[in-house]
N, C-alpha and C positions, 0 to 999 in steps of 0.2 A: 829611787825606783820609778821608772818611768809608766805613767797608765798606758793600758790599754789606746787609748785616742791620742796619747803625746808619739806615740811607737805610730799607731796606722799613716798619723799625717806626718811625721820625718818618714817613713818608707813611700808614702805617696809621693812626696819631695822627689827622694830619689826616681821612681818609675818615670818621674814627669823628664826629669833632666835624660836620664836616658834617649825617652819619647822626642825630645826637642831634639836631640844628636841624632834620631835617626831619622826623623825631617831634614836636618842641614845634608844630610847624605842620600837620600831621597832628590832632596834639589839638585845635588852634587852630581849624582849619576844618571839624572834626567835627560840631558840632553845628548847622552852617549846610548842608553840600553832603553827598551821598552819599558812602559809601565809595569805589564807583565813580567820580564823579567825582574824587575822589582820586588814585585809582591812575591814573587817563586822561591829570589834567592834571599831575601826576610825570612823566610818561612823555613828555607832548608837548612841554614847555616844557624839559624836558633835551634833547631831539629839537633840538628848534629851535637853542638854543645848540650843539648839536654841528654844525650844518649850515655854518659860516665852516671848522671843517676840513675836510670833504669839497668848499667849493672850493679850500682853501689844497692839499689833494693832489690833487684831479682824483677820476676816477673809478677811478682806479688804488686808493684805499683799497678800492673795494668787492671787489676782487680778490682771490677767497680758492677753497682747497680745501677747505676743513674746517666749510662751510656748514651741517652736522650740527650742529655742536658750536656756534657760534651760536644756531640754533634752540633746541639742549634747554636751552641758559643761558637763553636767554631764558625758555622755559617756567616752568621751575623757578624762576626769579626773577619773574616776576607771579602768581604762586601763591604761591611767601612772599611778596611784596609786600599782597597779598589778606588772608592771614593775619596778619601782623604790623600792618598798619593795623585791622586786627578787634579787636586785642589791645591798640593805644595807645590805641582809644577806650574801652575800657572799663576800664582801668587808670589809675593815678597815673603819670607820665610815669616817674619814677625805676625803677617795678616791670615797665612794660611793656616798657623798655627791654633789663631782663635776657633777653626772647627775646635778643637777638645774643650774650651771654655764652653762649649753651648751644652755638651751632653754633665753637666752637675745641675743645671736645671730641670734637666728630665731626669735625675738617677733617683731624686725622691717625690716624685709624682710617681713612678713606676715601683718604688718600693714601699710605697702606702697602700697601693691596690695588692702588689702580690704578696710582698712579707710583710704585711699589717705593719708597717714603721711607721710611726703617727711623728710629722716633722714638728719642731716647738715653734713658737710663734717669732723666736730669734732666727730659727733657721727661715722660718719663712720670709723674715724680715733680708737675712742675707741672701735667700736665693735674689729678692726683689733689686737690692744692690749691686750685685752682679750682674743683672742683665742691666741697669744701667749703666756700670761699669764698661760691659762689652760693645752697648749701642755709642758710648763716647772712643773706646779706640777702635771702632769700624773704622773703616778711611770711607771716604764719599764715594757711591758704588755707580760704573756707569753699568747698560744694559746686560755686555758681558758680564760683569763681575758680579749682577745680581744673578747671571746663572749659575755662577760655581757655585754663587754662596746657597743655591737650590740644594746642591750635590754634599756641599759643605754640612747643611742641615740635616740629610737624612746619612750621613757617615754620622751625627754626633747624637740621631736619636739609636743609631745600631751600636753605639760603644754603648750607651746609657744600659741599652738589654744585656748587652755583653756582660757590664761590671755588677749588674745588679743580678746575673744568673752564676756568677761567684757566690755574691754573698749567700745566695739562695741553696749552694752545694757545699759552700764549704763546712758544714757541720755534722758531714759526713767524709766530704773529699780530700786530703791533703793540699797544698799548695803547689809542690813539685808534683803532682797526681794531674792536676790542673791543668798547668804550665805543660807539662811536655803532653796529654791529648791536644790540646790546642796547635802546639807545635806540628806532630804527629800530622793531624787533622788536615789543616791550612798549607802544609809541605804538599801532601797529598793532595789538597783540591788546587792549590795553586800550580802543577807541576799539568796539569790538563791542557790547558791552550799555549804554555812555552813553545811547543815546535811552529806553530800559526806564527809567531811573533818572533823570532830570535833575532837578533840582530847583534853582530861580530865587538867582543870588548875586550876594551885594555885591559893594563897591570893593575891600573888603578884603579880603575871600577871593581874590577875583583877584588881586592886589597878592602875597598869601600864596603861592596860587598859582606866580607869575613866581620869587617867592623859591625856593621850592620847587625849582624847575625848575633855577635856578643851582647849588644846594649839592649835589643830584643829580650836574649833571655833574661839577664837582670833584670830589663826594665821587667815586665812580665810576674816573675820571681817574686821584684818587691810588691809589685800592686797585689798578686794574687793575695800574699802573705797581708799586704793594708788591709784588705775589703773581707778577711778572715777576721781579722782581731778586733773593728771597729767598724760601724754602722755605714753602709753607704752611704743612708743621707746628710751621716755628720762630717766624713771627712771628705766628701764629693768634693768640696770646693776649693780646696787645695791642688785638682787638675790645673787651676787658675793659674800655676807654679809654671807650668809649661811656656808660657805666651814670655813671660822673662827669658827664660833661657833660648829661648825663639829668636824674639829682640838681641840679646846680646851675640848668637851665631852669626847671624843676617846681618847686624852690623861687624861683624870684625872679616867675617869671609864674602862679604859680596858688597862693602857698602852700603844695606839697606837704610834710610832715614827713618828715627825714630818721632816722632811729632809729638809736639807736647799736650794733644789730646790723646796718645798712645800712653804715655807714661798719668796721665788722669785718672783715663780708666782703669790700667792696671794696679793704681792706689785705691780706687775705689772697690776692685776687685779682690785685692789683699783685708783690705777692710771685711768685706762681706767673710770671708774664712773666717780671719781673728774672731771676729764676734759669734758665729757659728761653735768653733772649736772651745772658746775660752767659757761659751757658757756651761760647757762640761765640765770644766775643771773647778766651778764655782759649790 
């Protein structure tokens, strides 16, 4: 029987691999469709796939108190959505990717102040490993690339609010309750500026698209379901999962080079998890 924290970080796992596919599809469809259209049809095509649960419960899912906290997830997550799709297209999938590595640094700074989680001096120890971790696979930044990584910064302190206003709801919200307001929410704000932007697409961006929309809801799914069963600040560091599956897309679909201070930090970074999650299980 698997704990509580062996379940949240195999589902974080999963949500991350999702997240890294819908990067490589994100770069994919960049250079055909607008950003905006990006974000609109992420948002719609997850929409749509979450619509077989809202009739499998009835309207009974829509049934909430805490409509507040819906909305500012929502907010805050199409504004890093905005951000971080600004950042895959101008980056190597592998580099862009480290935005989601920075926000497990902030997920337990922000859930010590709001849901009193007092982090152990291991996790402080691994947040500390991690951001080493991440300052060794940075690649060397010229003026541009210190500006994305400006943009990069504040999409991974708006996920940090994002994941940590999960934990904050889910002991009331379900996870499919979650998932599809966000869905709902983000379809709806992101569908506002699509006619400003539209620009004419293929098969295959459609195609892309639909994919898009699938790994969304899963990914989503899994995380809402991680950050329900297990503490954000313990299994935050397992986002770090992402930045692999980053590396291995970028290198098989576009050539990206992997450098041997990429694969450093990303051991130094898997480190920081292990020692975080393992001292749970002790």
């Amino acid at each position: 029987m698997l704990s509580p924290l062996v379940k949240g970080a195999l589902l974080l796992l999963l949500a991350e691999a999702c997240f890294a596919g819908i990067g490589a599809i994100v770069k994919f469809t960049s250079g055909t469709a607008s950003e905006v259209q990006v974000v609109f049809f992420r948002n719609f095509f997850a929409l749509l796939l979450m619509l077989p649960f809202l009739y499998r419960h009835g309207f009974s899912l829509l049934k909430t108190k805490r409509w507040y906290l819906h909305a500012s997830r929502a907010l805050t997550g199409i504004i890093s959505m905005y951000c971080f799709f600004y950042v895959l297209a101008r980056l190597p999938l592998a580099q862009g990717m480290l935005v989601l590595l920075l926000s497990p640094f902030i997920v337990p700074i922000i859930a010590r102040f709001w849901l009193k989680e007092r982090p152990s001096r291991l996790t402080l120890l691994g947040i500390a490993l991690g951001f080493v971790g991440v300052l060794l696979a940075l690649p060397g930044a010229d003026t541009g690339v210190q500006a994305i990584m400006l943009v990069a910064l504040l999409s991974a302190v708006l996920v940090a609010v994002t994941k940590t206003t999960i934990r904050y709801m889910s002991d009331t919200e379900p996870a499919v309750r979650i998932v599809f307001y966000f869905s709902l929410l983000t379809a709806v704000l992101s569908a506002i500026p699509v006619p400003f932007y539209w620009q004419p697409l293929n098969n295959e961006v459609w195609l892309a698209f639909v994919g898009m929309g699938i790994l969304a809801a899963i990914g989503q799914l899994a995380m809402t379901r991680a950050y329900a069963i297990a503490p954000a600040s313990d299994i935050g560091m397992w986002t770090y999962s992402s930045v692999i599956f980053a590396g291995l897309f970028g290198y098989l679909f576009w050539q990206e080079p992997v450098t041997l201070a990429w694969f450093g930090g990303v051991l130094v970074i898997f480190y920081a998890g292990y020692i975080t999650t393992r001292q749970r299980l002790l």
